[in-house]
C-alpha positions in Angstrom: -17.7 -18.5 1.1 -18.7 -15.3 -0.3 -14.7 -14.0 -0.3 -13.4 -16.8 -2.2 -15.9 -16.6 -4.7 -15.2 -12.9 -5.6 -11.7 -14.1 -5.4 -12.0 -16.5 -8.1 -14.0 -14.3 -10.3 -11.5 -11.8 -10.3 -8.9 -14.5 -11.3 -11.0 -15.6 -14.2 -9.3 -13.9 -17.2 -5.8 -13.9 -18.4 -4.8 -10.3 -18.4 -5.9 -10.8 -14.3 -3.6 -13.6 -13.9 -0.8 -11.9 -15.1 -1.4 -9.1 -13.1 -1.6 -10.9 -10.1 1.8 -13.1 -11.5 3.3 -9.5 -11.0 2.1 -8.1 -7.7 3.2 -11.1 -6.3 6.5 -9.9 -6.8 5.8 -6.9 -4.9 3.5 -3.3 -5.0 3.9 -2.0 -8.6 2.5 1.5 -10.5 0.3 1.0 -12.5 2.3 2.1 -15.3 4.9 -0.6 -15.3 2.1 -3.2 -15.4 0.7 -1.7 -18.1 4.0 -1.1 -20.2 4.9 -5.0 -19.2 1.5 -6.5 -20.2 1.3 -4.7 -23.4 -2.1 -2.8 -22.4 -3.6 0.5 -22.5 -4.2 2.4 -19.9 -7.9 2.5 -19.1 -7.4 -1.7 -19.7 -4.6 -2.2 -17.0 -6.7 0.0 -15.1 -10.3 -1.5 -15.8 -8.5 -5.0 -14.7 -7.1 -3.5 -11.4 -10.1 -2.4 -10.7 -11.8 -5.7 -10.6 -9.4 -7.5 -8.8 -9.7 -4.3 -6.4 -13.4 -5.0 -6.2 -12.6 -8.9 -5.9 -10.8 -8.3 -2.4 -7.5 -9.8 -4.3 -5.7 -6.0 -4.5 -5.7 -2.7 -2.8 -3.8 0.3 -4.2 -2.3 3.7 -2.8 -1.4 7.2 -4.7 1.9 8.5 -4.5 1.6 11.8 -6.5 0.2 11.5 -9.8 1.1 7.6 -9.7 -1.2 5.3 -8.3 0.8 1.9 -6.8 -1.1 -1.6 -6.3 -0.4 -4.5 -4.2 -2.2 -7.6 -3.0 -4.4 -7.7 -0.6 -2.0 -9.2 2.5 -4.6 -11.0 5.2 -4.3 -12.9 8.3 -6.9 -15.3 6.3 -5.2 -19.0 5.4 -7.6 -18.9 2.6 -5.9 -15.8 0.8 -2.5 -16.7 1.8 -3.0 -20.5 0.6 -4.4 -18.8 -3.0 -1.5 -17.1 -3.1 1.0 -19.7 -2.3 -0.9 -22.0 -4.8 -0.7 -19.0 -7.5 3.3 -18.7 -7.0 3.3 -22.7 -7.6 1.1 -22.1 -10.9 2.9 -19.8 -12.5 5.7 -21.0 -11.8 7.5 -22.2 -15.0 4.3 -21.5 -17.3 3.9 -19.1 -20.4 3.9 -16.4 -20.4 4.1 -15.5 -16.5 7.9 -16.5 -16.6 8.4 -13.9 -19.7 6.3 -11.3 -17.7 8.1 -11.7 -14.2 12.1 -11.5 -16.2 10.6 -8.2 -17.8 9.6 -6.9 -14.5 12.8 -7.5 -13.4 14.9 -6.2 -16.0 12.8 -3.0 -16.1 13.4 -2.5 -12.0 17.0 -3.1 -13.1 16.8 -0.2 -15.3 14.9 2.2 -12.8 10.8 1.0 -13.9 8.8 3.6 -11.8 8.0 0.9 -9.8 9.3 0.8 -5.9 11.9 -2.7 -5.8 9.7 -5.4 -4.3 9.5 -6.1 -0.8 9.7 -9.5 -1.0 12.1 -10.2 -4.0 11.6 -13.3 -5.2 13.9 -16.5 -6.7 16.6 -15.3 -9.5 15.5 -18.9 -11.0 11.7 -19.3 -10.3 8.6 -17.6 -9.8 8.5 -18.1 -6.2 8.5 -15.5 -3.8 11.3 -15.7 -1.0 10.2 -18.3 1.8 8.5 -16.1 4.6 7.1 -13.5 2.1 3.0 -13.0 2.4 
């Protein structure tokens, strides 16, 4: 019980949501979210931080660059969150402006490693199988 209420603390503000709208299209630096979400850095960071500290994302350095992802578990609990945040999003302001960004700034070389687990050309969904 404890899990899923750090879970949706750390989903309960905006500038989390669409944070998590992006990781689920794959492990991005920390730079690219920030540079597609408009924020500073200490803010972008501050945010992965509490979602880090919510259980929802864990992150890796790579140099200077720091990359995050989300949290993948065998739990259904996290997986069904996830599957029902891909469904949310999904067609919704302004996750559907922030997900064609991040794909138009992989498309121009974004720092960010290609996703994993691309998802739909024409939704927000990830590719059946992914998470």
């Amino acid at each position: 019980m404890r899990h899923l209420e750090n879970y949706f603390k750390g989903l309960a503000e905006a500038s989390r949501l669409r944070i998590v709208n992006l990781l689920l299209q794959g492990e991005l630096c920390v730079c690219d979210i920030q540079r597609i979400l408009n924020l500073t850095q200490p803010s972008a960071s501050r945010h992965l931080n509490y979602l880090k500290h919510a259980g929802l994302v864990a992150d890796r350095r790579d140099g200077l660059r720091v990359f995050y992802r989300l949290v993948e578990e065998e739990a259904p609990v996290l997986r069904n969150l996830y599957e029902f945040l891909c469904g949310a999003f999904s067609g919704v302001e302004p996750f559907e402006s922030d997900v064609k960004q991040l794909r138009d700034s992989l498309a121009r070389g974004a720092c960010a490693i290609p996703p994993s687990n691309p998802v739909s050309e024409t939704s927000n969904e990830r590719v059946p199988g992914a998470l």
